[in-house]
N, C-alpha and C positions, 0 to 999 in steps of 0.2 A: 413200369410204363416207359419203359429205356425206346420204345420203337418210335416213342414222342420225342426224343431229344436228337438233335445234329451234332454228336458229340465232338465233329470235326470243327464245329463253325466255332470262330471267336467273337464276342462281342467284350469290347471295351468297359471295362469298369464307369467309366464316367456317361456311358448311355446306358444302363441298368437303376432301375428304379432304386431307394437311396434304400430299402429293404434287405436289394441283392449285395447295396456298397456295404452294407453294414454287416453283412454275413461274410464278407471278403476280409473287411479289415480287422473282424475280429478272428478269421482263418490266419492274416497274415500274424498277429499274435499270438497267436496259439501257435503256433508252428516256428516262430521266435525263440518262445519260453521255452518251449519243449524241446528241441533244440540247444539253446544254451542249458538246457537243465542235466541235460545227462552228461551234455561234455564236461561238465563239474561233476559228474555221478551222483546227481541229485533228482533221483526219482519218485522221493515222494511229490516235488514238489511238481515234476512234468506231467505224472499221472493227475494230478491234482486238476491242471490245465487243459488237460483231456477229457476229463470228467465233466468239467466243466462247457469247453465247447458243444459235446455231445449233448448239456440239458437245452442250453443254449438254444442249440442248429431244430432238437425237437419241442420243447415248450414254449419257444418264440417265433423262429424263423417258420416254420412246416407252421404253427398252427395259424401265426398270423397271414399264410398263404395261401389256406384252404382255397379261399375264391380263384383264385389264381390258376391251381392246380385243376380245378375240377368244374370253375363256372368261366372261365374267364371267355369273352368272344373274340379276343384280342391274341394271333397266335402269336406275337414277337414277344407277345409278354411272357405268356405261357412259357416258350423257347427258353426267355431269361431264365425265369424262374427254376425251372425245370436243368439246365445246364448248374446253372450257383449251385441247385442243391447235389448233383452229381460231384461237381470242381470239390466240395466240401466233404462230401461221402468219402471222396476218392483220397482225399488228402489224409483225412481222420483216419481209416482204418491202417495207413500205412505208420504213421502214428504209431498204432496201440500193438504193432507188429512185436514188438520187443516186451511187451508185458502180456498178450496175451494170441501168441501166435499162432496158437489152434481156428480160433475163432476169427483173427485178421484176414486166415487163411481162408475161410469158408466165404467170409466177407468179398473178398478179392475175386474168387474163383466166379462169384455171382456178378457181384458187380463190376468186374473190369473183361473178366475170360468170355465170359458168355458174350458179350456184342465185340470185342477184340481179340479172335482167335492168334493173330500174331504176338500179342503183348507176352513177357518173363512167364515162366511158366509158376509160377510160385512171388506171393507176393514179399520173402523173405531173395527173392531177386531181381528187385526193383529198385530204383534210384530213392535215395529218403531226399523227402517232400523239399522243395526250396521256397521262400518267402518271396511273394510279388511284389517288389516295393510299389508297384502303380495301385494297390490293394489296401496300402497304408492309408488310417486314415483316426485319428486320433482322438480328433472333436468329435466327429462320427459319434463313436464310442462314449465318449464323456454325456454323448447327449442321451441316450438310449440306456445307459446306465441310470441317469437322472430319471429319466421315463418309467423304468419299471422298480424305483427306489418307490414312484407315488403311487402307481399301481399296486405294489403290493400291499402297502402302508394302506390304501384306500379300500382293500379287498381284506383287507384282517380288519378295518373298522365297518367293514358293510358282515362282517359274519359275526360279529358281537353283538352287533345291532337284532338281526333274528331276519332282516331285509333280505328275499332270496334274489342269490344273483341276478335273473332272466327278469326279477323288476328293474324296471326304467325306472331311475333317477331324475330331478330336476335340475342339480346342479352340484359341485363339486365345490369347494374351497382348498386353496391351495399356496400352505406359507414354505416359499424356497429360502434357503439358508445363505444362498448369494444370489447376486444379479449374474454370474455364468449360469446356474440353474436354474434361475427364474425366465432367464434367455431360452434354456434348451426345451424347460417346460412349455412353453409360449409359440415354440415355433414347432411344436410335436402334439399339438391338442389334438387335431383328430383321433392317434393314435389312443390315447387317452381316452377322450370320447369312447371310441369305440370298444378297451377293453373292460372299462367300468361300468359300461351302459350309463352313461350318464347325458343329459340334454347340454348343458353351457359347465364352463369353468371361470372359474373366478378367482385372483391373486389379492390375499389380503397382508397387510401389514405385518412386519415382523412381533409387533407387540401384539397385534389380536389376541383377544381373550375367549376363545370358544373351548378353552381347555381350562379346567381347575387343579390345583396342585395342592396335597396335604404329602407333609414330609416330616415320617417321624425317627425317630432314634434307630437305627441297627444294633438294636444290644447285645448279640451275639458277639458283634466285634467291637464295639465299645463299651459295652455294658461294665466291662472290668477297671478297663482304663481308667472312667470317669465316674463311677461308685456314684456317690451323693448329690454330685452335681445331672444327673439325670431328670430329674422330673424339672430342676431349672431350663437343661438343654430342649427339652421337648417344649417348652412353653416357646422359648426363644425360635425354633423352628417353626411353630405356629404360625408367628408374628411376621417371619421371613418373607422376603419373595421369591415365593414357590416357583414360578418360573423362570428365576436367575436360576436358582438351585437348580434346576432340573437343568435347564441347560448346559450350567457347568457341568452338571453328571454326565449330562448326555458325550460332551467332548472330553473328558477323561481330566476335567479342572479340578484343581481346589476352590474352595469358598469360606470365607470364613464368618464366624458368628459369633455377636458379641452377648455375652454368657458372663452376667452382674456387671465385674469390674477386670473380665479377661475377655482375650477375643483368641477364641479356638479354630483352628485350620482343619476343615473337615475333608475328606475325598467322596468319592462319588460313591463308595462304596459302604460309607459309615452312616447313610442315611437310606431310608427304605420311602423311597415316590408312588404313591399314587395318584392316579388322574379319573375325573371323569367330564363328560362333555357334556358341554349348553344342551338345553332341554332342545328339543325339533333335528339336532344334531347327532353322527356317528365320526367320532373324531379317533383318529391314529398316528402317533407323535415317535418320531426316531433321529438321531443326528440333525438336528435344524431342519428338518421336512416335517410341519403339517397337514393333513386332509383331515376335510372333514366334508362329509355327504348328508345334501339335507335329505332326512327322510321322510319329508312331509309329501302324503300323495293325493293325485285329485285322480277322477272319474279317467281322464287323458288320459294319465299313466298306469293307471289298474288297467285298461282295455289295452294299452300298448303290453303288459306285464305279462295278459291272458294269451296274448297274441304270439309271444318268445315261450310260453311253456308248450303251447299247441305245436309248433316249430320242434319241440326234444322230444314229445310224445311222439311224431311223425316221422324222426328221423330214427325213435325206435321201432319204432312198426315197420318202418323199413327195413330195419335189419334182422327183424322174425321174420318178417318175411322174404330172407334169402336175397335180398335183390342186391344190385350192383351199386356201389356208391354213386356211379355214373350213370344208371338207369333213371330213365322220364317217367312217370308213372300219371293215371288217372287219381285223382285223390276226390274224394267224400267227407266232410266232418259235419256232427252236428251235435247237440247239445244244450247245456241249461242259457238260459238268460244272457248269462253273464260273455258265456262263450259264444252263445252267437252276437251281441253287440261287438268282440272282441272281430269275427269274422267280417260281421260287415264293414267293419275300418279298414282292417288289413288283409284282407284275399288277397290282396294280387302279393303282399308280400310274403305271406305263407308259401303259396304258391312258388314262387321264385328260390325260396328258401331250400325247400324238399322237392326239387325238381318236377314239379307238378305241370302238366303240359293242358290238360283236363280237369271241368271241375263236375262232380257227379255224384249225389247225394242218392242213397236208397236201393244201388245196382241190387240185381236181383241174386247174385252169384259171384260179389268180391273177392276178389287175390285172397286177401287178408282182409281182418276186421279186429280191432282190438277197442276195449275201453277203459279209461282213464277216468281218474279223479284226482281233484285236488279244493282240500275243504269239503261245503258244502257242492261246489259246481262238479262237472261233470260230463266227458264226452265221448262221442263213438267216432272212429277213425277207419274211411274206408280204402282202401291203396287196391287199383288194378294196374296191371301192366300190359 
């Protein structure tokens, strides 16, 4: 979609949504590292940085843009967007030019040859990338970092749970390890919000007790050392506080425990932590970061739940049926109970979702027709175009 971009126009970092600042300033990083890393001859460490930008620019940036790219009614935004992610493209594959220059090559020839027939004929004779200091941007980074430290953490304790993603949550608990993260956290909740599906977030105290802690002996590595004094050490670990201990593990401390009439110096690695979470809770603990997701749910969030699966079932139908990511279509659903209470709440958002311009139940002669189940409910999906 390069016919959508003004590849000539510049727009100023500081008028760019802070999405595009943050895809800027972690290019101007990337392009730092990677840079100082070879002129030391240290290429695992550049490709390393490479690799990295590149899950980056597609597991963050592109996904958190969808709307952007394909709904937005705002064309300056679009523009933005759409530019960042070429300025990124364009930087990256010259990049990966020296490690894998078959494919840099093929990269280039598409995305810079095709819309600038004057540009180096080969991307191995091109200028290598220079860093935009106005691109710098530091805290940026530190905060977005912190951002997807809870997200993940909240998304490995929403799949042990059995809770499927596309259900709505009511609320999020959230212990940061400092007040800089509890800062970045706090001024980034939508973002959060939005990738958890969850309704409110909430900061609780650093001692919150929504996690339990049993810590017992690692006897594979102390088991020799400490022979007889074992089943003493285990008692004494019992007795502990489980989440000093776990903390210190967590930060790479010692801790020590006092075992009859000695006090033994343990690491983090001579004791084996397990955890489980308060009852009505899904909790996930790492480096001084807590979440924990309530997974209690009411009739609201079942229908809101129904409502986000009907949304993936539609947006596969869309795609058996051939059609354009960007094509509007006539849409149809209908179904048990459950799914149409879910319909009558949220049509206009379904609608909105899967580009639905029409709503049309029972056409006598459908594009496509597919059906879907989940559980006992169950629905038919109509798409014309």
């Amino acid at each position: 979609r390069l016919d959508n971009v003004d590849l000539s126009r510049q727009i100023d970092p500081e008028d760019r949504p802070e999405i595009d600042r943050w895809a800027l300033a972690l290019l101007h990083k990337t392009i730092t590292t990677v840079t100082e890393s070879l002129d030391h001859f240290d290429a695992k460490t550049a490709g390393e940085s490479i690799e990295s930008f590149v899950d980056q620019l597609s597991n963050w940036y592109v996904r958190r843009n969808r709307r952007r790219f394909w709904k937005s009614t705002d064309p300056e935004d679009t523009q933005a967007a759409y530019l960042t992610l070429y300025e990124c493209l364009d930087a990256a594959h010259k990049l990966m030019a020296p490690f894998v220059p078959f494919l840099s090559e093929n990269v280039y020839q598409n995305l810079v040859r095709s819309v600038s027939p004057d540009a180096p004929e080969s991307v191995h004779m091109t200028d290598w990338p220079v860093a935009d200091a106005s691109w710098k941007n530091d805290e940026l980074l530190f905060d977005i970092d912190v951002v997807q430290k809870v997200v993940g953490l909240a998304r490995a304790a929403r799949g042990q749970s059995g809770v499927r993603t596309r259900q709505p949550l009511a609320r999020l608990l959230i212990r940061a390890p400092s007040d800089a993260a509890a800062k970045a956290l706090d001024n980034h909740q939508d973002q959060i919000l939005e990738e958890l599906n969850v309704k409110a977030i909430e900061f609780i105290a650093r001692d919150a007790g929504l996690v339990s802690y049993r810590i017992k002996p690692n006897l594979p590595r102390i088991g020799k050392q400490y022979g007889k004094l074992i089943p003493v050490i285990r008692k004494a670990l019992e007795k502990a506080d489980g989440g000093a201990i776990a903390s210190a593990a967590a930060s790479g401390e010692t801790f020590d425990i006092v075992v009859g009439d000695q006090t033994i110096t343990f690491e983090g690695e001579d004791v084996l932590i397990e955890t489980s979470s308060a009852e009505g809770y899904a909790c996930a603990e790492d480096s001084g970061y807590l979440t924990a997701l309530d997974t209690t749910l009411n009739d609201e969030l079942i229908s809101e739940g129904f409502a986000r699966e009907l949304v993936r079932s539609i947006q596969d139908a869309r795609k058996q049926a051939g059609l354009e990511v960007s094509d509007r279509i006539t849409l149809g659903v209908s179904g048990s109970a459950a799914v149409e209470t879910a319909l009558a709440t949220h049509r206009d958002y379904i609608m909105s979702e899967t580009l639905a311009t029409k709503w049309e139940v029972g056409h006598s002669s459908p594009l496509y027709t597919d059906v879907k189940e989940l559980g006992v409910d169950s629905w038919t999906i109509e798409i014309n175009h």
